[in-house]
C-alpha positions in Angstrom: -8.4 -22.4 -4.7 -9.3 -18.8 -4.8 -8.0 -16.1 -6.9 -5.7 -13.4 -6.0 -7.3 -10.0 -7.8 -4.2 -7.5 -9.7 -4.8 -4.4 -8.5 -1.4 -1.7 -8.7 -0.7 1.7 -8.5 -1.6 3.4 -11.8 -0.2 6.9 -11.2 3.0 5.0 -11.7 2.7 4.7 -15.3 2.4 8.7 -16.0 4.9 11.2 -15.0 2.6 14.1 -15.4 -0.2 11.3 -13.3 -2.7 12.2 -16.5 -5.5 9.7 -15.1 -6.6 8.6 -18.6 -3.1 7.2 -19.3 -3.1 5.4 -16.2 -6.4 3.9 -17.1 -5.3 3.0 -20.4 -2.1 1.1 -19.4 -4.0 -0.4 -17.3 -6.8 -2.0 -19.1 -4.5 -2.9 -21.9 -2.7 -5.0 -19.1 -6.1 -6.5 -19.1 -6.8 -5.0 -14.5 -9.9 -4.4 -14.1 -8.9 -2.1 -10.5 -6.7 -0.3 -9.6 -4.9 1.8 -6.4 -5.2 5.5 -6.7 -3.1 8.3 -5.3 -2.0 11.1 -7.9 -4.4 12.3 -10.1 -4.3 14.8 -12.7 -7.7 15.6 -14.3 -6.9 18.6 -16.1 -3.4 19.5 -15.3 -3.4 20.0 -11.6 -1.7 16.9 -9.6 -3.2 16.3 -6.5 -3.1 13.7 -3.9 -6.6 11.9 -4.5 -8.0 12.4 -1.0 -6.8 16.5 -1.7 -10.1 15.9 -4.8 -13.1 17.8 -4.2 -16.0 16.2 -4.3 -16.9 17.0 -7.6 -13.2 16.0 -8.8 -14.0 13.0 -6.8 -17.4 12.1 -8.9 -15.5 13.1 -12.0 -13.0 10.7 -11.3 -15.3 7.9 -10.6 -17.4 8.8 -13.6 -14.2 8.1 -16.2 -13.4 5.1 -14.1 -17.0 4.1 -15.1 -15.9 5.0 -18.7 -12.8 3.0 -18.9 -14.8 -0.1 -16.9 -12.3 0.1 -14.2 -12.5 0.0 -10.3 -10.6 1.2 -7.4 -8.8 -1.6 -5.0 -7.4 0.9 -2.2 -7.2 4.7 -2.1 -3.3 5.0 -1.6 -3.7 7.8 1.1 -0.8 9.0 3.0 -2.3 9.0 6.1 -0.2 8.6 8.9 2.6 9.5 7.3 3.1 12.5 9.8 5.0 13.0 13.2 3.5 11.4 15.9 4.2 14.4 18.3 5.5 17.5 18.3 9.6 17.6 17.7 12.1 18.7 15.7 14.2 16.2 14.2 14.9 17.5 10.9 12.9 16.0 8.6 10.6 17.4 6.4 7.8 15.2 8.1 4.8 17.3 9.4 2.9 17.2 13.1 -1.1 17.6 13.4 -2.8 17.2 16.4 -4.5 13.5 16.2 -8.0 15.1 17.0 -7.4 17.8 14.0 -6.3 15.0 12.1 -8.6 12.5 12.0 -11.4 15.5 11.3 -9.9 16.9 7.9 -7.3 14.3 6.2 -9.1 11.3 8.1 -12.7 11.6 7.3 -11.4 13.5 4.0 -9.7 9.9 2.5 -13.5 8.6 4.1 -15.1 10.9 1.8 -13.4 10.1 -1.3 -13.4 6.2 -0.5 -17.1 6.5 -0.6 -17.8 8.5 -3.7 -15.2 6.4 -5.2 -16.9 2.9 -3.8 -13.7 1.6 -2.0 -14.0 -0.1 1.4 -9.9 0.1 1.6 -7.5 2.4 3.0 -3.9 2.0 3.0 -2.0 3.7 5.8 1.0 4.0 7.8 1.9 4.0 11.7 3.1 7.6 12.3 6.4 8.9 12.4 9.2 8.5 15.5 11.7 11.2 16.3 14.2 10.1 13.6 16.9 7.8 15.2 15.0 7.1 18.1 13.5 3.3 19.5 10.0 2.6 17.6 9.1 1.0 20.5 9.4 4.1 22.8 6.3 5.1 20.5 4.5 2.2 19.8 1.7 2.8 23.1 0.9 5.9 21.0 0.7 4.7 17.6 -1.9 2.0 19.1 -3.8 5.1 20.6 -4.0 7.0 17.2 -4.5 3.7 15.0 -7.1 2.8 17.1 -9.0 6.4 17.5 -8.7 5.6 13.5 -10.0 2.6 13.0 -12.5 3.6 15.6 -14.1 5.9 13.0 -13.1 3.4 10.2 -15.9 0.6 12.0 -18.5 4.0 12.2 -17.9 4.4 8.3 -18.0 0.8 7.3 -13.9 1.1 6.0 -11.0 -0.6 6.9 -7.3 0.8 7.2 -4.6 -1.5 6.4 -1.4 -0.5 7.9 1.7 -0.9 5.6 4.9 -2.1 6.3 7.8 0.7 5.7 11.1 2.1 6.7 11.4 5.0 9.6 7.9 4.4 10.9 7.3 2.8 14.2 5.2 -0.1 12.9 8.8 -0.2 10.3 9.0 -4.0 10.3 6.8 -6.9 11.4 6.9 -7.3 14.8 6.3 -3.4 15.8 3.4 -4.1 13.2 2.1 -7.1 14.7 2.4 -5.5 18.1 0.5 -2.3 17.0 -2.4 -4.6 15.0 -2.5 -6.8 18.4 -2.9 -4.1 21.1 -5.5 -2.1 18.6 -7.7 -4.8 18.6 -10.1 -4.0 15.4 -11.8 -5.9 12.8 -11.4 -2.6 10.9 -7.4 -2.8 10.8 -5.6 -4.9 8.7 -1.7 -5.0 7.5 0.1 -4.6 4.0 2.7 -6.7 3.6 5.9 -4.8 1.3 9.1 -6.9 0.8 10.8 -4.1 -0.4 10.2 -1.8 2.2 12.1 -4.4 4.7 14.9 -4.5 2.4 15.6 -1.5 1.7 16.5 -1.5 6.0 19.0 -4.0 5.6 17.3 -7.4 5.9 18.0 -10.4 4.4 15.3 -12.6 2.5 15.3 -14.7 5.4 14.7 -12.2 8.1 11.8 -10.9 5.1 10.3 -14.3 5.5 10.0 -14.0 9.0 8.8 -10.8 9.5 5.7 -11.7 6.9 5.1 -14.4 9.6 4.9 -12.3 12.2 2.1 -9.9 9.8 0.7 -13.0 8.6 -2.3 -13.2 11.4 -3.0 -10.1 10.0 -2.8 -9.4 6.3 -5.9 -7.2 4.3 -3.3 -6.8 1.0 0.4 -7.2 0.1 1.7 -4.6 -2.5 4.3 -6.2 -4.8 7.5 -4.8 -5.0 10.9 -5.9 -4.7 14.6 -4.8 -4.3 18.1 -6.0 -5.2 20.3 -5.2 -1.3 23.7 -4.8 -3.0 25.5 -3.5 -0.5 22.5 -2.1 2.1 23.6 -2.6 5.4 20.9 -2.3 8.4 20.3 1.3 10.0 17.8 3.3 12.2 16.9 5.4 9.1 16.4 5.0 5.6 16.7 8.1 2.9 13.8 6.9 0.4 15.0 9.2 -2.0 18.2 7.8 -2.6 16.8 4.3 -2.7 17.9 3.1 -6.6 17.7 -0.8 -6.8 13.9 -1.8 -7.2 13.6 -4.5 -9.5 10.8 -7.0 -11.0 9.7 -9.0 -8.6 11.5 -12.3 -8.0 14.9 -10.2 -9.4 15.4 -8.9 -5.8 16.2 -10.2 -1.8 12.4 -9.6 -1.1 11.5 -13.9 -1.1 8.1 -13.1 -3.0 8.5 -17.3 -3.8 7.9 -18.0 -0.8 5.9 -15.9 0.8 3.4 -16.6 -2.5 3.7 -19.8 -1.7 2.4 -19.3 2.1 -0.4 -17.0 0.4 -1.6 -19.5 -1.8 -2.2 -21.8 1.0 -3.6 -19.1 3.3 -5.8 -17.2 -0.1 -9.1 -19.6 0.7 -9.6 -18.4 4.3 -8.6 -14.9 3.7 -10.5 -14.3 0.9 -13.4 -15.6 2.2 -13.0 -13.4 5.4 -12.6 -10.2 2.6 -15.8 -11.0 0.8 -17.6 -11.0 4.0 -16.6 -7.9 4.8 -18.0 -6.7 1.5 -14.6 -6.5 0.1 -13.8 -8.6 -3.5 -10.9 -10.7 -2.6 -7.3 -10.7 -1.9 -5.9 -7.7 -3.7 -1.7 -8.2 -4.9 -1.3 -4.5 -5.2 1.6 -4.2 -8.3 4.1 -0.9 -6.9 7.0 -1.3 -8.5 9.2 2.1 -8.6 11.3 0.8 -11.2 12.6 4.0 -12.8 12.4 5.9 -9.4 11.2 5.9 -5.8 10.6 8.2 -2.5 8.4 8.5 0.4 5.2 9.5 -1.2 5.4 7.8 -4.6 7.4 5.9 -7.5 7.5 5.8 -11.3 7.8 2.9 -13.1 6.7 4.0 -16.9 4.3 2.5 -19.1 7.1 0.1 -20.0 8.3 -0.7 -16.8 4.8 -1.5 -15.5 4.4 -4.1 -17.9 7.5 -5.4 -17.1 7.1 -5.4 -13.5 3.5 -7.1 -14.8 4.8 -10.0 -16.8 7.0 -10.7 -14.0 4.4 -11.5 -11.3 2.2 -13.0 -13.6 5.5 -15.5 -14.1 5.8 -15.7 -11.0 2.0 -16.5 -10.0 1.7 -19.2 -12.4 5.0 -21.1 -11.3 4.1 -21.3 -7.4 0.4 -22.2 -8.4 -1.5 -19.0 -7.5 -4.7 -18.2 -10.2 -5.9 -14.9 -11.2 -7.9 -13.4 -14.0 -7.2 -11.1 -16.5 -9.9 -8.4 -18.7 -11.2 -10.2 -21.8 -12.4 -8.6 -24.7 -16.6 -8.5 -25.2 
């Protein structure tokens, strides 16, 4: 049996994202990575891929300090229109070529001063209220021109799972993972993010299945429906119900149960790839959520913690924790 490694996002612990208070919750809770995305090293917030480089080094150098290392950089790339339209969002559109030049091989920069091999992702944006699928031939054109430069770099992207994107559920996923083709993509499974669109735990299940060929990570978070009923677009902003995992409709029982069975093959393909292991990636926007971020507190992050380390142990799945010395 192989270990999962706890990984999560830190910035979540800190409302003003003060990186030695993320590191600090953090190696209290006994992780020895972590995910980054906000920073603030001396009181300007930014994005990390938005670091310069000597931001960058300074950041890895109090890593080093706190004994800490970086799962994923939690870049927002793709998160942007995948042509030219109005559709009244606040979503922006940059040219692909433009694209992959400065936020692309920006996130590149900072994975390697920051020794990450991973790069979470998203499949571009749609017109809002439009068919996914009307887009998907482009998404696999831009995913691939980016994993394309992932392979040249020695990274990998792993495409998340989330609401008003075309890859917005498993199978538009699968389909864009399938048609790219690339030992440099992988997918990131998020129960949440399929809830929040109206599906049941069961229709969750199967749309892990149809990801399953192709999982890199899953990030852990779940959601209580209520009364969610399914619709072409989802207001992340307004989204209130994220709870502890196993407290929601996102089946984390079972899909960690089909993980723990899959964990010795995947892992083992990770670690060739120069990657550690199987990273569950702890996100749980339990005091707030939106499209770029959550907060969960330093007390809601132990929460959300104690909860998947519950749930671990009861469907069999072993992990290790920080010791002292």
């Amino acid at each position: 049996m192989a270990d999962v490694i706890l990984t999560g996002f830190s910035d979540e612990v800190s409302e003003d994202k003060d990186i030695r208070v993320q590191l600090s919750v953090f190696r209290a809770l006994g992780l020895s990575y972590y995910t980054v995305r906000f920073v603030n090293l001396d009181g300007q917030v930014k994005n990390v891929i938005r670091l310069t480089d000597d931001e960058a080094r300074r950041l890895k150098s109090i890593n080093d300090s706190f004994g800490i290392n970086v799962s994923s950089i939690g870049s927002p790339i793709g998160k942007v229109k995948i042509a030219d339209f109005e559709d009244g969002t606040s979503n922006i559109y940059v040219p692909i070529d433009k694209y992959i030049e400065t936020d692309v091989k920006r996130a590149f920069d900072i994975a390697h001063i920051l020794e990450t091999k991973l790069l979470r992702g998203f499949s571009f944006y749609p017109p809002r209220g439009e068919d996914p699928w009307k887009y998907l031939d482009r998404a696999v054109e831009y995913i691939g021109m980016i994993a394309d430069a992932c392979k040249k770099e020695g990274l990998y992207l792993g495409l998340e799972v989330e609401a008003n994107l075309v890859g917005r559920d498993g199978k538009t996923l699968r389909a864009i993972y399938d048609k790219v083709g690339s030992e440099n993509l992988m997918l990131v499974f998020d129960g949440a993010n399929l809830v929040v669109q109206g599906f049941s735990e069961e229709e969750v299940l199967m749309h892990y299945e149809e990801m399953r060929p192709g999982i890199g990570w899953i990030h852990v978070k779940d959601y209580r429906a209520g009364n969610l009923a399914k619709s072409g677009y989802v207001k992340e902003d307004e989204l209130t119900d994220f709870v502890p995992v196993g407290m929601g409709n996102s089946g984390y029982r079972r899909i960690f149960e089909r993980l723990r069975d899959d964990l010795p093959s995947i892992s083992s393909k990770l670690i060739s790839k120069g990657i550690p292991g199987f990273f569950l990636d702890l996100e749980p926007h339990l005091k707030s959520g939106g499209q770029f971020g959550g907060f969960s507190g330093p007390d809601g992050m132990g929460i959300a913690f104690r909860a998947l380390l519950q749930l671990l142990d009861e469907v069999g799945i072993t992990y290790s924790l920080a010791k002292w010395g």
